[in-house]
C-alpha positions as CSV (number, residue, x, y, z in Angstrom):
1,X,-20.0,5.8,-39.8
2,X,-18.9,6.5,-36.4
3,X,-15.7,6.1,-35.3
4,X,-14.9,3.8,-32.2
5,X,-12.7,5.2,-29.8
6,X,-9.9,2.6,-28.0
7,X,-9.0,4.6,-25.0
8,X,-7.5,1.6,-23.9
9,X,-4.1,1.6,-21.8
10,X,-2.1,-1.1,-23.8
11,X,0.6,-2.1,-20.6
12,X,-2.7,-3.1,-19.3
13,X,-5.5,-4.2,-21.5
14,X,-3.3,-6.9,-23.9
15,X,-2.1,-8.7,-20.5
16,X,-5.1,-8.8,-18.8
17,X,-6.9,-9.7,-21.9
18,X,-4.0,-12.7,-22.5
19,X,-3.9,-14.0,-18.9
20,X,-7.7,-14.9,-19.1
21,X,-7.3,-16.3,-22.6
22,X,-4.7,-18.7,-21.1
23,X,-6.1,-20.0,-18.3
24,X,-9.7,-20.6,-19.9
25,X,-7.7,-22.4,-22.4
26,X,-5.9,-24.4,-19.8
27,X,-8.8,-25.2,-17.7
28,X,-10.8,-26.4,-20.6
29,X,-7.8,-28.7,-22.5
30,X,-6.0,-30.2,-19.7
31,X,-8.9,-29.8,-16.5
32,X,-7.1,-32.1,-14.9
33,X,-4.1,-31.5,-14.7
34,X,-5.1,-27.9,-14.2
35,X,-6.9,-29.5,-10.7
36,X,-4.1,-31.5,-9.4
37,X,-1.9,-28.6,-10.0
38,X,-3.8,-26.2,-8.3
39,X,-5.0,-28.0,-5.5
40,X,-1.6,-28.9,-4.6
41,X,-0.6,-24.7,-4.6
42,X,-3.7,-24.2,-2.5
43,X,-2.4,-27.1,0.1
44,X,1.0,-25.0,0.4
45,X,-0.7,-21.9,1.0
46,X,-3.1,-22.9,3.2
47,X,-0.2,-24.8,4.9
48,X,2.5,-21.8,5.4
49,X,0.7,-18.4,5.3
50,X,-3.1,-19.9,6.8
51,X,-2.8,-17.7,9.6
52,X,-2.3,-14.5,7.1
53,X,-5.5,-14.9,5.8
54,X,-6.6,-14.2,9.2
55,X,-4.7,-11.5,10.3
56,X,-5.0,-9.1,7.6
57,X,-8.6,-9.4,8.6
58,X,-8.2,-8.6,12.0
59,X,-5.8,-6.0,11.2
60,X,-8.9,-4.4,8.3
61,X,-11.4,-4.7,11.2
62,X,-9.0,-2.3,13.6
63,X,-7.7,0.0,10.6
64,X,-11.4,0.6,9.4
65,X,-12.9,0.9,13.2
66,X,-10.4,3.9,13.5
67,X,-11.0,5.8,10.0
68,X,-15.0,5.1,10.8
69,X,-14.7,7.2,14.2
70,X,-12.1,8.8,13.9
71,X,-12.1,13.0,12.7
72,X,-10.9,11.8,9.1
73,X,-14.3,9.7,8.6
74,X,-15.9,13.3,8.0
75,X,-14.1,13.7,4.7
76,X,-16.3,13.4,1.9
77,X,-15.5,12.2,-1.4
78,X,-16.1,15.3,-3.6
79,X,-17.0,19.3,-2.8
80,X,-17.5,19.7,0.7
81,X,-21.1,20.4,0.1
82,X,-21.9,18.0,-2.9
83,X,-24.7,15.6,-2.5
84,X,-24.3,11.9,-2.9
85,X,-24.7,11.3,-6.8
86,X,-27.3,8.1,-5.8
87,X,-30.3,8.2,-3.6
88,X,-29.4,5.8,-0.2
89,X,-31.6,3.0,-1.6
90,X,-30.3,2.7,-4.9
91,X,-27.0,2.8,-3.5
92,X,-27.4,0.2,-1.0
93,X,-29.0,-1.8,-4.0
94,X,-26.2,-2.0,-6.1
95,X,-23.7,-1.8,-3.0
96,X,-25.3,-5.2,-2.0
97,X,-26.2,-7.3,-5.1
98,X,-23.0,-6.3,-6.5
99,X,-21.0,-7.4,-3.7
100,X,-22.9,-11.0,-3.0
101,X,-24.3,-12.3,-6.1
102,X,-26.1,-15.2,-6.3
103,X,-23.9,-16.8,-4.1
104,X,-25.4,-15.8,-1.0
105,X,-28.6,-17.8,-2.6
106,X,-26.7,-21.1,-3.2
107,X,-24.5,-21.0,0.0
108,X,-27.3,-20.1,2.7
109,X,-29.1,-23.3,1.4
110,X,-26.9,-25.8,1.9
111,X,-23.3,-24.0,3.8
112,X,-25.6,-24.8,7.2
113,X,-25.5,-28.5,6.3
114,X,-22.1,-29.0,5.6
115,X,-21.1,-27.0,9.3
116,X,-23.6,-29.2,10.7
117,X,-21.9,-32.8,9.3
118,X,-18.8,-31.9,10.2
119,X,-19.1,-28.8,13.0
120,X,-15.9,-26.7,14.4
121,X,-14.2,-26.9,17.8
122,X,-14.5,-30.7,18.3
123,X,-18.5,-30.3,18.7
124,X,-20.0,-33.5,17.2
125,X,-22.2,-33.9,13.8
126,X,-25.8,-33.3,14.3
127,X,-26.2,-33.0,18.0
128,X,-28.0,-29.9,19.1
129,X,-25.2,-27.7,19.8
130,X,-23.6,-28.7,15.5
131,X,-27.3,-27.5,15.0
132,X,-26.7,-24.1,16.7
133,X,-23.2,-23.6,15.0
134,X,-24.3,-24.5,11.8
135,X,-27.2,-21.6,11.8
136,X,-24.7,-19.3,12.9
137,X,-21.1,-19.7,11.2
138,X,-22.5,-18.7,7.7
139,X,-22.9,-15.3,9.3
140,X,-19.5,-14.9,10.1
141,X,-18.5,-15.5,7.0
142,X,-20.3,-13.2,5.5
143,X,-21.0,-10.6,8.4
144,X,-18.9,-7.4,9.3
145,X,-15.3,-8.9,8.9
146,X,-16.1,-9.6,5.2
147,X,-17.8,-6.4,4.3
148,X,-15.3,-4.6,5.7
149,X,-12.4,-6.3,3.4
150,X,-13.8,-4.6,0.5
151,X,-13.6,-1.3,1.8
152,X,-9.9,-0.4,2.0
153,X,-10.4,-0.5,-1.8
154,X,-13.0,1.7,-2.0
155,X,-11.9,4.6,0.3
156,X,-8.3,4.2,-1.3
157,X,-9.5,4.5,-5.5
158,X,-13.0,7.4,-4.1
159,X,-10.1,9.5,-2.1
160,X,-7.9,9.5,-5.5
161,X,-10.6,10.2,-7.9
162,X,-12.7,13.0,-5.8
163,X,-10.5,14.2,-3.4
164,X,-7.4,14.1,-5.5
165,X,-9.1,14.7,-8.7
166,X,-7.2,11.7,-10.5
167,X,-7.9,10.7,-13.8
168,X,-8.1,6.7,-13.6
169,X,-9.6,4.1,-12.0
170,X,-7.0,1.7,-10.7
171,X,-6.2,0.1,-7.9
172,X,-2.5,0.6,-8.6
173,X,-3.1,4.3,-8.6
174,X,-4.7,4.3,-5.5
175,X,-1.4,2.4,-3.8
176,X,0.9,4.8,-5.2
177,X,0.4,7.4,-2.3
178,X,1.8,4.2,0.3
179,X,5.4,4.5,-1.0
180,X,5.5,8.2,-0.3
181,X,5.8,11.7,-2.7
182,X,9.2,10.6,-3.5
183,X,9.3,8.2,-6.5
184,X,11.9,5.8,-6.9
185,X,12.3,3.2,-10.1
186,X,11.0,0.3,-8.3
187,X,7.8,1.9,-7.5
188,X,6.6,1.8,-11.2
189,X,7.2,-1.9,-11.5
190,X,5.7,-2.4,-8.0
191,X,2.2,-0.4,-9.3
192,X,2.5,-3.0,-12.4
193,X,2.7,-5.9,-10.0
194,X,-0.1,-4.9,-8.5
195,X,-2.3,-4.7,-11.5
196,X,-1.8,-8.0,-12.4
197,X,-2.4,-8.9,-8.8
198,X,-5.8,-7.7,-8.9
199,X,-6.5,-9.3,-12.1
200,X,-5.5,-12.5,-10.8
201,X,-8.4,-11.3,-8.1
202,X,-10.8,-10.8,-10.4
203,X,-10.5,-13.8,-12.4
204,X,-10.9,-15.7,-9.2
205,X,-13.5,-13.9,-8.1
206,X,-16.0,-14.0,-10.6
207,X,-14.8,-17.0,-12.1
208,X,-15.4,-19.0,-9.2
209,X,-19.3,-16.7,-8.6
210,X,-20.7,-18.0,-12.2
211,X,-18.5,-21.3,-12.2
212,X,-20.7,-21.8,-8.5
213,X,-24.0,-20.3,-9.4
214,X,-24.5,-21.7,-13.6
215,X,-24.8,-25.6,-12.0
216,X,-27.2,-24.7,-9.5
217,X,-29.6,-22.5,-12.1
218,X,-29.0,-25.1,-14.5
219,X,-30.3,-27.9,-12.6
220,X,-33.4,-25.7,-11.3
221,X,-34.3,-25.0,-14.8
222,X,-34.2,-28.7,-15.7
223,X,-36.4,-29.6,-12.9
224,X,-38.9,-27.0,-14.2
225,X,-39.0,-28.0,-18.1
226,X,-38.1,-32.1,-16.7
227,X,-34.7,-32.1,-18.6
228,X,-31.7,-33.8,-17.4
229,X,-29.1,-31.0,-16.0
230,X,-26.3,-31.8,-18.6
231,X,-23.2,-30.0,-19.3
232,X,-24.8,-29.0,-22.7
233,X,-27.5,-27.4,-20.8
234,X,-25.3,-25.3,-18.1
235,X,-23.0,-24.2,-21.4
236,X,-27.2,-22.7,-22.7
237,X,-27.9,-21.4,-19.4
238,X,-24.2,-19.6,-19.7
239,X,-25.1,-18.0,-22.9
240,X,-28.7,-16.8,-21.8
241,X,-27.0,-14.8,-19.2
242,X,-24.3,-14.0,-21.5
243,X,-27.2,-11.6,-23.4
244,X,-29.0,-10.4,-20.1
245,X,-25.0,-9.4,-19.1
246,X,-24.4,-7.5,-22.2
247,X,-27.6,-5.8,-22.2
248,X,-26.8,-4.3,-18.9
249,X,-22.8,-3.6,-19.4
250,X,-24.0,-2.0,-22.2
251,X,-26.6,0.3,-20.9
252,X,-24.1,1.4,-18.2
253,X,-24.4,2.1,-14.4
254,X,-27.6,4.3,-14.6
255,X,-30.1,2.7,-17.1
256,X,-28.6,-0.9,-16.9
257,X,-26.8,-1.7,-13.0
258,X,-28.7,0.8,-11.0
259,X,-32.3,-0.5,-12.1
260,X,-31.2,-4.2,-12.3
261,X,-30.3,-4.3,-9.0
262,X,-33.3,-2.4,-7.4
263,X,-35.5,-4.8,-9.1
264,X,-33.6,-7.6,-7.6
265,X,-33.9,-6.7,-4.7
266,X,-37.6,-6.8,-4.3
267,X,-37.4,-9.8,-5.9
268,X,-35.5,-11.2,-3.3
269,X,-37.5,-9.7,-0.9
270,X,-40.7,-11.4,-2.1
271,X,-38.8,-15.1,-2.3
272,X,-37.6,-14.2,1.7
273,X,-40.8,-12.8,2.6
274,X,-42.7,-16.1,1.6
275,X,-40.5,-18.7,2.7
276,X,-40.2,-16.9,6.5
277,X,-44.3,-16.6,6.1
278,X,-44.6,-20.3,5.5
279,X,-41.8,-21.9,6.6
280,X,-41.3,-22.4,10.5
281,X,-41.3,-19.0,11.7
282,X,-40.7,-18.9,15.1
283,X,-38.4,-21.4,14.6
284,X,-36.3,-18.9,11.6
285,X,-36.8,-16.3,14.9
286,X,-35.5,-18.0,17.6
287,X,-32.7,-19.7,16.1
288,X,-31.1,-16.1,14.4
289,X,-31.8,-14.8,18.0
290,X,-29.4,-17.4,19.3
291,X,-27.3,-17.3,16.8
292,X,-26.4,-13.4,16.9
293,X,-25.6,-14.2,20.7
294,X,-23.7,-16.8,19.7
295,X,-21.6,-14.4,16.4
296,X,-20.8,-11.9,19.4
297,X,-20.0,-14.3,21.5
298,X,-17.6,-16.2,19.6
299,X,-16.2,-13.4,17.3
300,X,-13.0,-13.6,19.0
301,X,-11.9,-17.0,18.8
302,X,-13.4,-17.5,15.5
303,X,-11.4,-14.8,14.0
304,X,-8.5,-16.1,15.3
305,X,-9.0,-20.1,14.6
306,X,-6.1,-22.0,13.0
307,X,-7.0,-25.8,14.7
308,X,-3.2,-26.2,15.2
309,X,-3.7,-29.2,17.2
310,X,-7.0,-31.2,16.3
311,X,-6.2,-30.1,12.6
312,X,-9.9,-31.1,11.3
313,X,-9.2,-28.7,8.7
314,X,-12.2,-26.8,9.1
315,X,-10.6,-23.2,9.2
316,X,-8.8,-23.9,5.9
317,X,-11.6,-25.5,4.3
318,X,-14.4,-22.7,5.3
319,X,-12.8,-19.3,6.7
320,X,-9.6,-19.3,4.7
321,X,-11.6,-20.2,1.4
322,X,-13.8,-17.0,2.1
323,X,-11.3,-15.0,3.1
324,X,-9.9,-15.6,0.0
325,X,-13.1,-15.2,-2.1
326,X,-13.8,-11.6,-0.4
327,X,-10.3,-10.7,-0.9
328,X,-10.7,-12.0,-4.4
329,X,-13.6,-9.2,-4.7
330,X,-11.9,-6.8,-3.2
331,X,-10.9,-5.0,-6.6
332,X,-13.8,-5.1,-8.2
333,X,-16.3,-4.1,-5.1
334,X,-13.8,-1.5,-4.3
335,X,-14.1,0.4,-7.6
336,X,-17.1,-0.2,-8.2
337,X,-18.5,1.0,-4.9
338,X,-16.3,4.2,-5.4
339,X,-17.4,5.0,-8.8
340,X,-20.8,5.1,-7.2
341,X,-20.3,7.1,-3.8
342,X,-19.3,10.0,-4.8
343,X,-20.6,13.0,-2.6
344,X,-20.2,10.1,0.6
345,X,-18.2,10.6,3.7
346,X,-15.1,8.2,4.5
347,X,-17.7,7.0,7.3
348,X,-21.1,6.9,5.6
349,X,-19.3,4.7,3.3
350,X,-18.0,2.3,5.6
351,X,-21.0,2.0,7.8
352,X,-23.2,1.9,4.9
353,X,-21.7,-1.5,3.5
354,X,-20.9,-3.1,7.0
355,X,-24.0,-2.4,8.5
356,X,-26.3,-2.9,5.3
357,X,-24.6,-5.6,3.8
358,X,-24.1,-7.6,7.2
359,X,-27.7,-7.2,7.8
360,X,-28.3,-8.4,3.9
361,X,-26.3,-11.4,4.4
362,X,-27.5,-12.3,8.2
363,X,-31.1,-12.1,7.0
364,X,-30.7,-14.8,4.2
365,X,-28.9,-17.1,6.5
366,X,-31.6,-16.3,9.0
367,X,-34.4,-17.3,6.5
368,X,-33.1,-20.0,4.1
369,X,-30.3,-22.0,6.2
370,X,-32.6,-21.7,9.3
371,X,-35.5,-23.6,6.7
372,X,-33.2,-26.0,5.8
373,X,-32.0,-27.2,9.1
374,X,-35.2,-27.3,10.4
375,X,-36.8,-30.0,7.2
376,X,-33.1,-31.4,8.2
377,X,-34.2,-31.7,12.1
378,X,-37.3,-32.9,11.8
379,X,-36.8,-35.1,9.4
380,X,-38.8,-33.8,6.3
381,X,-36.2,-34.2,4.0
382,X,-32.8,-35.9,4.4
383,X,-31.0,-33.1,2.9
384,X,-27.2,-34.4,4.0
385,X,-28.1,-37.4,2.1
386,X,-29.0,-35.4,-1.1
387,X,-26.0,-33.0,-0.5
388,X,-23.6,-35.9,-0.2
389,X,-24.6,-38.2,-2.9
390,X,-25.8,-35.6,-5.8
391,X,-24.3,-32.2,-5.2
392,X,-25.5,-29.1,-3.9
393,X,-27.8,-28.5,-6.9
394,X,-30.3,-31.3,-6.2
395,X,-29.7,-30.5,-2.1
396,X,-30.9,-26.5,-3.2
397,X,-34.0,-27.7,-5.7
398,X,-34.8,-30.7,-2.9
399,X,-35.4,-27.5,-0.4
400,X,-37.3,-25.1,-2.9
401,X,-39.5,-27.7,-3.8
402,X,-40.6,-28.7,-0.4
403,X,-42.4,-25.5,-0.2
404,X,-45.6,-24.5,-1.6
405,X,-46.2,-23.0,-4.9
406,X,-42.8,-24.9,-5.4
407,X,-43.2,-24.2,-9.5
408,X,-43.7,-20.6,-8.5
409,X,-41.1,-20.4,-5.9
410,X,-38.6,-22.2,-8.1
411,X,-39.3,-19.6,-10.8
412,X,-38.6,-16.7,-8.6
413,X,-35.7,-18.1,-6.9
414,X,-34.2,-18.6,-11.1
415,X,-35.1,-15.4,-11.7
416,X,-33.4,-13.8,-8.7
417,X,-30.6,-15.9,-9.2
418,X,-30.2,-14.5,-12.6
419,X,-30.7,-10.8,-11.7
420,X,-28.0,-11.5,-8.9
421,X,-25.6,-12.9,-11.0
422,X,-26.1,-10.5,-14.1
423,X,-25.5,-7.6,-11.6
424,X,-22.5,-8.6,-10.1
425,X,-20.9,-9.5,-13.6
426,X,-21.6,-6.6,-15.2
427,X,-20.4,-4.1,-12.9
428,X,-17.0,-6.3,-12.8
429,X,-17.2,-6.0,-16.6
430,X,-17.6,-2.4,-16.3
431,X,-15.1,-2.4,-13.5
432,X,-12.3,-4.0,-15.7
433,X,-13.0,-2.3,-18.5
434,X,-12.6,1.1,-16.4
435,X,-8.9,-0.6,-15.0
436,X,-7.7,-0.9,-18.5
437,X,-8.9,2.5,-20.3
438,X,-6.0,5.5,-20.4
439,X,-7.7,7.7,-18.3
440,X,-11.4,8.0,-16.7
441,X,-12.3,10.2,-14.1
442,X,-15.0,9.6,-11.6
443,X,-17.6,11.5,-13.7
444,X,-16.7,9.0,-17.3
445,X,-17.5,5.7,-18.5
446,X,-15.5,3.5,-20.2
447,X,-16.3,2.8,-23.7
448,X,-19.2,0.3,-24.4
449,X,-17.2,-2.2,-26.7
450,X,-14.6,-2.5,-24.0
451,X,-17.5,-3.6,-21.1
452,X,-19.1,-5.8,-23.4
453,X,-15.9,-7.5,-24.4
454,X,-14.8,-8.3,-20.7
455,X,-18.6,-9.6,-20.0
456,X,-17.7,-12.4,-22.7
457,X,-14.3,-13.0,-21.5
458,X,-15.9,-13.6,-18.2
459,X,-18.4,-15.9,-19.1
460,X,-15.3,-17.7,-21.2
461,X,-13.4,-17.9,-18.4
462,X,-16.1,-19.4,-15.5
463,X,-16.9,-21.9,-18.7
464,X,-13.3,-23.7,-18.0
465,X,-14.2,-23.6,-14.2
466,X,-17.2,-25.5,-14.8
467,X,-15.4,-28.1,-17.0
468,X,-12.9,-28.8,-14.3
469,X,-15.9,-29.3,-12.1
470,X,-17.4,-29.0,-7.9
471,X,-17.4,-26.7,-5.3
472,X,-13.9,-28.1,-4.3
473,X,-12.5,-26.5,-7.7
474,X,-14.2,-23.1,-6.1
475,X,-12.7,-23.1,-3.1
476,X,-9.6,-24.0,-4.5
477,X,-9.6,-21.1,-7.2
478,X,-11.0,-18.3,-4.1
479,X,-8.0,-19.3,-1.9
480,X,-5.1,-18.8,-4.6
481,X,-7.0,-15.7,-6.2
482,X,-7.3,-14.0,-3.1
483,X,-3.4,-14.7,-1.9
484,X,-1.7,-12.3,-3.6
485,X,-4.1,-9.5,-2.3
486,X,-3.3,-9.8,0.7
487,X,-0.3,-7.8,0.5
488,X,-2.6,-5.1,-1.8
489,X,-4.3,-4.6,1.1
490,X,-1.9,-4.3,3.4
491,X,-0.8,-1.6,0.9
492,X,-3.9,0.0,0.4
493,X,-4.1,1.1,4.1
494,X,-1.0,2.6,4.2
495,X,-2.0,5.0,0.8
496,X,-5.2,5.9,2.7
497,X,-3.4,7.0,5.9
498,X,-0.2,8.9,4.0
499,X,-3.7,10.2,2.1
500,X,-5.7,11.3,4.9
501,X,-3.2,12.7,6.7
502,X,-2.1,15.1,3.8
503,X,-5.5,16.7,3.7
C-alpha cells in the first residue's frame, strides 16, 4: 500500500483548518446572532476606514500603471528566454473563470436593477438617466480597478518563486522582502499575521461566491424539474458540486482546471452569443457604447465617492462591498495566477488580466444587464417587482425564461453556472492547499488528499453562509473579509519594489 505523504506546514494547516471549522459551526448553531454581530462590525468599518477601501485602490491603479510601463515590466518570471508554460488562450481561460465565478452570471442579471431603483449621485429611480447609470456602474465594479487588485499578489508570490527561486507558495513569503534584508523578531510574527489575514480572505471570498451562487442554481433547477427551491434542495445542489469539485482538485491544474475552464468558456460564449442574437441588439449595442463613455467619463469621481453629505449609502453598500470581495480574492487569484504564468513578463501579466478580464466582465454586463433593463423598460417583465418581493433567484429565472428555448437556455445557463463555480473553487482548494504544504516550488503540486480536503471544508463553510441567509449576509461577509487585506496590500507593493529594484 502506498504511503501518503503530509507535507503539510503544521503553524499553518491546523489553524487554518480550525478557524473554518469554527465559524461554519457558528454560522450554522447561532445564524443569528452570528448576523447581528457581524453586521454591526461591518457598520463600524464601513463607518471609520470607508474611504480606505477606496484609496488603496487608487493607490493599486498608480503602483501597477508604473510597473506595467515602466523598464521593470520587462522582467519575466523564469529564464530570460523560457516560454510561457500555458498557451495565451488557456491562460486567459483559467485567468478569467477563476477570478469571476459564477458571480459575474448572477450579478449582471439583476446588479442593473438594483442601481436603477435606487441610482448614485442624487439621480432619481427609473428615469432615463438611473437607466444609463444602472447599465454602466456594474462595469466599474468589475472593470480595470478590480482586476488590477488581484495583481499585486501575483507579481509579488511569481517574482519569489521564479525569479527568486523560493520554495513556497505563500503570500507571507512574498511580503517578507517589504521589511528589508535585515530580519528583526517582529517580522516572523508579522509574516504569521499575515497568513491568517489571508485566510480570513479566503474564507470570505469563496464563502460568500457559493453562499451567492448555490440559491440561484438551486432555484433554476427547481423550475426545470417543477420542485419547490427548498433549503433541502440547495444543501443537494451543494453536494453535486461537491463531486464535480473534487473530481477537478483532484485531477490538478492540467487535466482537471485547465480543461474545465476552456470548456466554460465556450459555454459561456454560446449562452452570450444567443441572448445578444435574440434579445434587443441594437439596443445591447448602443447602451454599452454609452455606457463606456459614460465609465471614462466618470472614473474619477466614482473612484473617489464617499456621499459625505447626502449619505444614501450607496458607496458602502455597492463599491466598498466589492472592494472588499476583490480584496477578499486577492490571495487566492494572486497565487493561483502565479503558479500559472510562469515564463510571463511583470507586464504581459498585468495587461493580460486587466485588459482580458475587464473586457470579460464588460461584455456580460453589456449582454445580460443591458436584456434585463430593456424587458424592465418596456415593460415585459416587472423585474423590480420580482427582485423585491422574492429574491434575486426568481428575478434571474423570470429573465432566462422570457427568452426562447427558455428550457434550453436555462440548462446552459446551470451548466455554466456550475463549470464557473467548480473552477473557481477548485483552484482556491488547490491554492490553500499549496499555502499550508512545507515547501512547493513553482514546478510542484500539492498533494491530492490535502486539495480535496479544503474543497470540502469550502463547501462546509458557504453551507453556514447559506443558513444565515440573503445577499445582505454577502455583502456583509465580502466587506469584513477583505478589511484586513488591505494593509497586505499595501505590503505587497512595497516587497515588489524592494524586489525589483534588487534585480
Amino acid at each position: 500500500m502506498k504511503k501518503i505523504k503530509l507535507n503539510i506546514d503544521p503553524k499553518i494547516f491546523v489553524p487554518t483548518l480550525l478557524i473554518f471549522i469554527l465559524m461554519s459551526l457558528v454560522m450554522i448553531i447561532s445564524s443569528e446572532k452570528a448576523y447581528s454581530f457581524l453586521s454591526r462590525l461591518l457598520d463600524w468599518i464601513t463607518t471609520n476606514f470607508g474611504w480606505a477601501y477606496l484609496c488603496i485602490y487608487i493607490a493599486n491603479f498608480v503602483f501597477l500603471g508604473w510597473l506595467a510601463f515602466g523598464r521593470y515590466g520587462k522582467i519575466r518570471f523564469g529564464k530570460e528566454d523560457e516560454k510561457p508554460e500555458y498557451g495565451k488562450f488557456a491562460w486567459i481561460c483559467m485567468v478569467f473563470t477563476t477570478g469571476i465565478d459564477a458571480s459575474i452570471m448572477i450579478m449582471s442579471l439583476f446588479e442593473p436593477l438594483q442601481y436603477l431603483q435606487a441610482p448614485p449621485f442624487e439621480v432619481e429611480a427609473f428615469t432615463d438617466q438611473a437607466y444609463d447609470y444602472a447599465h454602466m456602474y456594474g462595469q466599474f465594479h468589475w472593470g480595470p480597478s478590480a482586476w488590477m487588485m488581484y495583481i499585486p499578489a501575483t507579481i509579488a508570490i511569481a517574482y519569489v518563486l521564479y525569479v527568486k527561486k523560493g520554495d513556497t507558495t505563500r503570500v507571507s513569503t512574498a511580503c517578507a522582502a517589504a521589511f528589508g534584508k535585515r530580519e528583526r523578531k517582529w517580522h516572523k510574527y508579522a509574516l504569521i499575521l499575515i497568513d491568517i489575514f489571508v485566510v480570513f480572505g479566503i474564507m470570505g471570498g469563496i464563502g460568500a461566491s457559493i453562499g451567492l451562487e448555490i440559491p440561484v442554481i438551486s432555484q433554476i433547477i427547481s423550475t426545470m424539474i417543477g420542485t419547490e427551491n427548498t433549503m433541502g434542495m440547495k444543501l443537494l445542489t451543494l453536494l453535486v458540486l461537491l463531486v464535480l469539485f473534487g473530481g477537478t482538485v483532484y485531477m490538478g491544474l492540467d487535466k482537471g482546471i485547465q480543461k474545465l475552464s476552456t470548456i466554460n468558456i465556450y459555454v459561456v460564449l454560446v449562452f452570450l452569443g444567443i441572448m445578444f442574437l435574440v434579445g434587443p441588439t441594437l439596443y445591447i449595442i448602443d447602451s454599452e457604447i454609452n455606457s463606456v463613455g459614460m465609465l471614462f467619463s466618470n472614473f474619477i469621481r466614482m473612484s473617489t465617492y464617499t456621499d459625505p453629505n447626502v449619505q444614501s449609502g450607496f458607496p458602502q453598500t455597492w463599491t466598498m462591498f466589492y472592494w472588499g470581495w476583490w480584496l477578499a480574492y486577492m490571495p487566492v487569484m494572486g497565487l493561483f495566477v502565479a503558479r500559472i504564468s510562469r515564463g510571463r513578463t511583470i507586464r504581459q501579466v498585468i495587461t493580460g488580466e486587466v485588459i482580458w478580464g475587464s473586457l470579460g466582465c464588460m461584455s456580460f454586463f453589456a449582454v445580460m444587464g443591458g436584456y434585463s433593463l430593456y424587458l424592465q423598460k418596456t415593460g415585459t417583465i416587472d423585474l423590480v417587482s420580482i427582485l423585491n418581493e422574492y429574491g434575486q433567484e426568481a428575478a434571474i429565472t423570470a429573465v432566462i425564461q422570457s427568452l426562447p428555448m427558455s428550457k434550453i437556455m436555462l440548462a446552459i445557463y446551470c451548466v455554466s453556472c456550475f463549470i464557473f463555480l467548480a473552477t473557481t473553487v477548485s483552484s482556491s482548494a488547490f491554492i490553500i492547499s499549496s499555502m499550508t504544504s512545507r515547501k512547493l516550488t513553482g514546478y510542484e503540486q500539492p498533494a491530492r488528499w490535502n486539495r480535496l480536503l479544503w474543497a470540502v471544508v469550502f463547501v462546509v463553510f458557504s453551507a453556514g453562509i447559506m443558513i444565515v441567509g440573503g445577499f445582505e449576509t454577502i455583502q456583509v461577509v465580502c466587506v469584513i473579509a477583505g478589511f484586513p487585506l488591505i494593509l497586505v496590500c499595501i505590503i505587497l507593493m512595497k516587497s515588489i519594489f524592494n524586489m525589483v529594484r534588487e534585480k
